[in-house]
C-alpha positions in Angstrom: 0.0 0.0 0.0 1.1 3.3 -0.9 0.9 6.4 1.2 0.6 10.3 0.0 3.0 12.5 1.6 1.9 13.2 5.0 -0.9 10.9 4.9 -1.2 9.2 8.4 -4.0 6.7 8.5 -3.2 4.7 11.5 -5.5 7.0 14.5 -4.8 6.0 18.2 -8.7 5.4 19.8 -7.0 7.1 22.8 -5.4 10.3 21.9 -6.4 10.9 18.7 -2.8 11.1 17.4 -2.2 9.7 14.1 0.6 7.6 12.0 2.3 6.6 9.2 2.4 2.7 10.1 0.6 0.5 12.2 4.0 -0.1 13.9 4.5 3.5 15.0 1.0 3.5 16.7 1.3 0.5 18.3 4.9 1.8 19.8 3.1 5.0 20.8 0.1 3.1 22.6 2.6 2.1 25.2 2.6 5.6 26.5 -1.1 5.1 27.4 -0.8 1.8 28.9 2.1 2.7 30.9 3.9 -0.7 29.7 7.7 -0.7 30.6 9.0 -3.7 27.9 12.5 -2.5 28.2 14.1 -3.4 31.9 18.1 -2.5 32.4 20.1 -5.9 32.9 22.3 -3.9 35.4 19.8 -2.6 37.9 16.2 -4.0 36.3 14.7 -0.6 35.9 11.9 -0.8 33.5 11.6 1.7 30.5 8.5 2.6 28.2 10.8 2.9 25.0 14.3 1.5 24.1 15.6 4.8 23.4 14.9 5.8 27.2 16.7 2.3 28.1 19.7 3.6 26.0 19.9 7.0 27.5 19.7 5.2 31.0 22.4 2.8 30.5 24.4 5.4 30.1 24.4 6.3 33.4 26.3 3.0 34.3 28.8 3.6 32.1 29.6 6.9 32.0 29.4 7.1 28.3 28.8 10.8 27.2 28.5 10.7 23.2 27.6 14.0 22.3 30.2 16.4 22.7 29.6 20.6 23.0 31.5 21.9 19.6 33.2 24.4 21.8 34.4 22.9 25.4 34.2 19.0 24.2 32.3 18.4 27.3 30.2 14.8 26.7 26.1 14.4 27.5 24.3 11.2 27.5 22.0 13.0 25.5 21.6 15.0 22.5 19.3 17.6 24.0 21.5 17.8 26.7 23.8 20.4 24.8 22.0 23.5 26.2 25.6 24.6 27.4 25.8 25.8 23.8 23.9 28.3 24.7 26.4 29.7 27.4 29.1 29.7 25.2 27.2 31.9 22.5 25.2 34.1 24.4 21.9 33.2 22.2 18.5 34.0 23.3 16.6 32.7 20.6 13.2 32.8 22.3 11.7 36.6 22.7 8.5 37.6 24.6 6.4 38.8 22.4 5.0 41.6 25.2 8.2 42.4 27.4 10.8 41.6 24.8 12.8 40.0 27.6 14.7 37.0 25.6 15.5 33.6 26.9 17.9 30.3 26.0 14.9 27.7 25.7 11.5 27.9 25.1 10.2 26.3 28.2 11.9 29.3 30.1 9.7 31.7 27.9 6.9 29.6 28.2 7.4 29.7 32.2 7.9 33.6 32.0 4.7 33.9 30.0 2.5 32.5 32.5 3.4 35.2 35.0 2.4 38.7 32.5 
């Protein structure tokens, strides 16, 4: 079966959220039955996703892949390399009514809730 670009005819019953493949919504329907398939074979922590096992095992070995461009200092995770943000001095993310700036969004999004 062929699928149009951005077609997504796989709905979740739950959420409403829709997918490309069956697959994808059956991995997503874990997050509404709270299912943790994925359990660390050093401390049997369970884990909804095996990309939240990944990050976790990290933490038993130290292992810091992703590397700030401008210090080399590792993260276990991708997103962690908000530091680039110290190092450049960016404020990407502007209040539209104060014009205060700030590094991430959910830092503007907290400031909003208080105008």
């Amino acid at each position: 079966e062929q699928l149009c670009d951005g077609e997504k005819p796989h709905k979740c019953l739950e959420c409403g959220k829709s997918f490309r493949s069956s697959s994808h919504l059956i991995q997503h329907q874990v997050i509404h039955s709270g299912e943790r398939l994925y359990e660390c074979d050093q401390c049997r922590k369970r884990f909804q996703t095996s990309s939240h096992l990944l990050v976790h095992q990290r933490t038993h070995t130290e292992e810091r892949p992703f590397r700030c461009p401008d210090c080399t200092q590792g993260f276990r995770q991708n997103a962690n390399i908000v530091i680039l943000c110290i190092h450049t001095g960016e404020r990407p993310y502007e209040c539209g009514d104060c014009g205060k700036s700030f590094r991430q969004s959910s830092h503007l999004i907290r400031h909003q809730m208080f105008h």
